[in-house]
C-alpha positions, 0 to 999 in steps of 0.5 A: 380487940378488947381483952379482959381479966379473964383472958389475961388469967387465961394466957398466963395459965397456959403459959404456966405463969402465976400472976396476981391481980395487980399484976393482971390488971397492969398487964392488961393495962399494957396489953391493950395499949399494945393492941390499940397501937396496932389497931392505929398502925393497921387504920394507915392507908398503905396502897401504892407504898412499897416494903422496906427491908430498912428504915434508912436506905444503908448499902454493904460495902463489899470488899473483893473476893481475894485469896489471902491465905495459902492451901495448908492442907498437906502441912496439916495433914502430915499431923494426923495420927497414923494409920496403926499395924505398925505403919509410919504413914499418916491415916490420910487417903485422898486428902480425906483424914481415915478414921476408923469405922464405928458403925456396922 
């Protein structure tokens, strides 16, 4: 794919960018390096290859699934304000903190 200075300006307006002429002749430059790389890679016969997520084949050591902390929720619920009205209990219900309704 061929690009020309037109295109460049073109791309560069609508992405709202300012570029000078140097700067589009050196950004064509590159660009179409970039494509002929793409043209080359593209030229490779792939048939029968199959994808890699990867270039080295690397494994995920997995360490075991092993509880290591201890439930806290009661210890943690205890410091939830109270309920109000003059209550001393903790605005917890169910385990679920209550919190007062802000939507009708």
């Amino acid at each position: 794919m061929a690009l020309s200075i037109e295109d460049i300006k073109k791309i560069a307006h609508l992405a709202r960018i300012e570029v000078s002429e140097s700067e589009a002749t050196a950004t064509l430059s590159k660009l179409t390096g970039i494509l002929g790389l793409i043209e080359q890679m593209q030229a490779v016969d792939t048939t029968g290859i199959v994808p890699m997520s990867h270039a080295q084949e690397l494994h995920q050591r997995l360490r075991d699934d092993v509880v290591t902390k201890t439930n806290q929720r009661e210890a943690f619920q205890k410091n939830a304000p109270m309920l109000g009205n003059g209550s001393t209990q903790p605005a917890v219900a169910g385990g679920l903190y209550l919190v007062p309704k802000v939507i009708e």
